[in-house]
DRENDO-1510 file (C-alpha; in Angstrom, 1 decimal, always signed):
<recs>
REC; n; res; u; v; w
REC; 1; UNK; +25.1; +11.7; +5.3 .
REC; 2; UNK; +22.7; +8.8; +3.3 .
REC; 3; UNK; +23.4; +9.2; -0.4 .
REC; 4; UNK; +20.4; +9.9; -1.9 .
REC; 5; UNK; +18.7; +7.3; -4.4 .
REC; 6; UNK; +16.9; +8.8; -7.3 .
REC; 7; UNK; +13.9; +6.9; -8.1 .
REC; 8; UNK; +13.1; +5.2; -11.7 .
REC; 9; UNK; +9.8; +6.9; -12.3 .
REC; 10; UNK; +9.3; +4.8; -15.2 .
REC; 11; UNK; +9.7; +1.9; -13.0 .
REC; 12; UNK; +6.1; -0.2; -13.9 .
REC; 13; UNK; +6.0; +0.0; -9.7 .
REC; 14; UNK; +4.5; +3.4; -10.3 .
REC; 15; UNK; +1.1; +1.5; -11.6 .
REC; 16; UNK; -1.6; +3.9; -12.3 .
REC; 17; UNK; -4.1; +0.7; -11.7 .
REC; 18; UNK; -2.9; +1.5; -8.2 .
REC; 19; UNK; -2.6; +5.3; -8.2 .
REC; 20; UNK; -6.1; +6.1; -5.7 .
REC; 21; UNK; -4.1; +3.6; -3.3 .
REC; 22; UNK; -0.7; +5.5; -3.4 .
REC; 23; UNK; -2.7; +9.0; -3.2 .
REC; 24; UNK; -5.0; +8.0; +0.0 .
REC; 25; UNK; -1.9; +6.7; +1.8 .
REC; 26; UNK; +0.2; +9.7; +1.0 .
REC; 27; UNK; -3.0; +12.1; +1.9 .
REC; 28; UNK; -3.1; +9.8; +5.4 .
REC; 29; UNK; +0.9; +10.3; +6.2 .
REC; 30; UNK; +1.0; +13.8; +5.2 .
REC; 31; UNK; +3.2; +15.7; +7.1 .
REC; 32; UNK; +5.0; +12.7; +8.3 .
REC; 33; UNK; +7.2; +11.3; +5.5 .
REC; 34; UNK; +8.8; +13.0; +2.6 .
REC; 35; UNK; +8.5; +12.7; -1.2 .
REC; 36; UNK; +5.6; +13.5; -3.7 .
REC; 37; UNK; +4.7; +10.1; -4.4 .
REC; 38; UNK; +4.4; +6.5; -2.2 .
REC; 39; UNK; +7.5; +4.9; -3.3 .
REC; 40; UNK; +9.4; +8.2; -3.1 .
REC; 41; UNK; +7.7; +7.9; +0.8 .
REC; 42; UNK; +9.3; +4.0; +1.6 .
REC; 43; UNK; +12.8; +3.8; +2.9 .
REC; 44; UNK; +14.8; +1.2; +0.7 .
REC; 45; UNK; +15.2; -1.7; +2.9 .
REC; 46; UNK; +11.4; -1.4; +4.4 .
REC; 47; UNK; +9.2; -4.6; +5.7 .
REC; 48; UNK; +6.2; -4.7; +4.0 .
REC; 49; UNK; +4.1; -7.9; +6.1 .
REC; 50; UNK; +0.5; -8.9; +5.0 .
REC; 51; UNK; -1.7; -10.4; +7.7 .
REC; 52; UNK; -4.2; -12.2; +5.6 .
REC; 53; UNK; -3.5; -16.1; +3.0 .
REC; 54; UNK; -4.3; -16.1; -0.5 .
REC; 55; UNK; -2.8; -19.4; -2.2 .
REC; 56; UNK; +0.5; -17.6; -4.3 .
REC; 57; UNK; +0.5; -14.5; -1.8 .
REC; 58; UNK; +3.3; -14.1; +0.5 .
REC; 59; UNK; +3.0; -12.7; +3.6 .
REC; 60; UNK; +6.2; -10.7; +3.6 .
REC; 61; UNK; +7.8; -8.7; +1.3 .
REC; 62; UNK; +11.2; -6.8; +2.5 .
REC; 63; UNK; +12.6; -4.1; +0.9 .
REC; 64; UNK; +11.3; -1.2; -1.7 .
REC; 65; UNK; +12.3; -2.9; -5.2 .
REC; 66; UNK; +11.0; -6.1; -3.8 .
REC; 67; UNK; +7.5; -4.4; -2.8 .
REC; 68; UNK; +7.5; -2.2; -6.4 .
REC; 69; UNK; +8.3; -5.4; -8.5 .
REC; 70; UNK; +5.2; -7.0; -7.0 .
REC; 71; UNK; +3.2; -4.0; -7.6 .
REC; 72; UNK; +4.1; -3.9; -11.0 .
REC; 73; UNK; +1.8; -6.7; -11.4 .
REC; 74; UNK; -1.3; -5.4; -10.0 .
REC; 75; UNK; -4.1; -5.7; -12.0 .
REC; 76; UNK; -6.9; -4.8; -10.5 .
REC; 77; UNK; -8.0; -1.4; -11.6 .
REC; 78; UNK; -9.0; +0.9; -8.9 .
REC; 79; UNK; -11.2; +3.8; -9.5 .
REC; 80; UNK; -11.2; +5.9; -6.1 .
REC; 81; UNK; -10.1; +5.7; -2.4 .
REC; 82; UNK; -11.9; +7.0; +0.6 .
REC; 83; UNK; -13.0; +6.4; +3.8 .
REC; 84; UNK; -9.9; +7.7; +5.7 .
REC; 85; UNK; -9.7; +8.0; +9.3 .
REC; 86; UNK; -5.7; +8.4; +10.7 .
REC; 87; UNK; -4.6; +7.5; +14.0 .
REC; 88; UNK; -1.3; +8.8; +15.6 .
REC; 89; UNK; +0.2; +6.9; +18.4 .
REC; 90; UNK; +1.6; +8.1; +21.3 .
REC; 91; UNK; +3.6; +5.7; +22.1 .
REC; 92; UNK; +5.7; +4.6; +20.4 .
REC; 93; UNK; +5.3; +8.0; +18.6 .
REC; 94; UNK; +6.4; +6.7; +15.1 .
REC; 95; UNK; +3.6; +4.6; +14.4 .
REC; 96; UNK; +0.6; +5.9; +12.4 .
REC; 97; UNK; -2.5; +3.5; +11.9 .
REC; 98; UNK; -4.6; +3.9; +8.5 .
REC; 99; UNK; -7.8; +3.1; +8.1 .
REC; 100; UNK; -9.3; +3.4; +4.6 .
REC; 101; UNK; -11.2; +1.6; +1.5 .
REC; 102; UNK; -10.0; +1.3; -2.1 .
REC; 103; UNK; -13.0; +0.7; -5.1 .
REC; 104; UNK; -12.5; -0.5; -8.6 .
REC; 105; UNK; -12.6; -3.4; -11.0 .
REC; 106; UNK; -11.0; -6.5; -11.0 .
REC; 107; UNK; -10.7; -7.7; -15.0 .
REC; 108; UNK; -10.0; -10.8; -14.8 .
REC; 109; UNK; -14.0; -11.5; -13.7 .
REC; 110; UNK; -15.0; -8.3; -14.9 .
REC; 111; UNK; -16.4; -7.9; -10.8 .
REC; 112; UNK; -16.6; -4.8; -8.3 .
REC; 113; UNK; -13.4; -4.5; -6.1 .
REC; 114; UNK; -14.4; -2.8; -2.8 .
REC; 115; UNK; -12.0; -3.3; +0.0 .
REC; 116; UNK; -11.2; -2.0; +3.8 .
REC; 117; UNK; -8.0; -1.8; +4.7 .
REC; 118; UNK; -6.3; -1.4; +8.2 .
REC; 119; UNK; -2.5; -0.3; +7.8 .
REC; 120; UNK; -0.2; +0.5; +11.0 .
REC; 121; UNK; +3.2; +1.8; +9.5 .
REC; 122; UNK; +6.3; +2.8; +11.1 .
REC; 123; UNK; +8.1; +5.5; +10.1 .
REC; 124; UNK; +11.2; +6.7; +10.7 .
REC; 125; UNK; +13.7; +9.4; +9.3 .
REC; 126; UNK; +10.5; +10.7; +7.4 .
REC; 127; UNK; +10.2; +7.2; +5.4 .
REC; 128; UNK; +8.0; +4.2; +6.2 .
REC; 129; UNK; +10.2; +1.4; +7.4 .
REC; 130; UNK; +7.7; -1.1; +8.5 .
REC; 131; UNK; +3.9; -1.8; +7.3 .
REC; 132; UNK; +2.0; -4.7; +8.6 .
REC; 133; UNK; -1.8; -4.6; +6.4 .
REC; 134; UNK; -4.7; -6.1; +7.5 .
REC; 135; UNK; -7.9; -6.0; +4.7 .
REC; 136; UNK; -11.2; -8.0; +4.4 .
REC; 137; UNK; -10.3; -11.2; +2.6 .
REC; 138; UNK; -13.8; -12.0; +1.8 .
REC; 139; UNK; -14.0; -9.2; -0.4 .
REC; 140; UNK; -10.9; -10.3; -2.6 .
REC; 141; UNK; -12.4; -13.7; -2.6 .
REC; 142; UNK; -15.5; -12.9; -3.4 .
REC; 143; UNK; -14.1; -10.4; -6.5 .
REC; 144; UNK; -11.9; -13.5; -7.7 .
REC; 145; UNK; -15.0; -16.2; -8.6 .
REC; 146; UNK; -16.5; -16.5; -11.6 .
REC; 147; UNK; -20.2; -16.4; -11.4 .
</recs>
């Protein structure tokens, strides 16, 4: 039997800038994975690979500290999440493609943040254990210039 790890809830991965993200992806894999929150939802050596180059953004990021680490430095402050449309494959039967858009603020320009978002996870064991994301880059670039 896999000992159990408790989570850190204070743990600065558990950023409420990010909270209409966690809650849209948890409302999308309901019934699939366990836990009340996102992180409670990734298995701890999960592969977290970002389709899309920003200069300073990696496209990989493997395990669960690794992944909440980075996300306690988002700073972009999101206000909602909608938009979602969920697609279970049938083969393989462990995949589950997310479709969805996250809205907010971004305060280092003070600009709108309005994404799309396209995220095919794997899970297994009732945790995610692999994530590629796809998003629209021009709207992260065009929410990071001045003017």
């Amino acid at each position: 039997m896999m000992k159990k790890i408790e989570l850190n809830r204070n743990h600065p991965g558990f950023n409420k800038n990010a909270e209409p993200f966690f809650s849209i992806i948890m409302e999308g894999l309901q019934g699939e994975v366990d836990g009340a929150h996102f992180w409670d939802a990734v298995a701890e050596d999960a592969v977290f690979e970002f389709r899309y180059n920003f200069p300073g953004f990696t496209n990989k990021i493997s395990g669960r500290k690794a992944y909440m680490d980075w996300f306690s430095g988002y700073s972009n402050v999101l206000h909602s999440a909608n938009q979602l449309r969920v697609y279970k494959m049938q083969q393989p039967e462990n995949v589950i493609v997310l479709e969805y858009e996250v809205h907010g603020t971004v305060p280092s320009t003070g600009k709108s943040y309005d994404n799309r978002f396209c995220s095919i996870i794997t899970v297994k064991g009732r945790k995610i254990i692999h994530w590629a994301d796809y998003m629209d880059s021009l709207a992260v670039m065009l929410s990071l210039t001045n003017g």
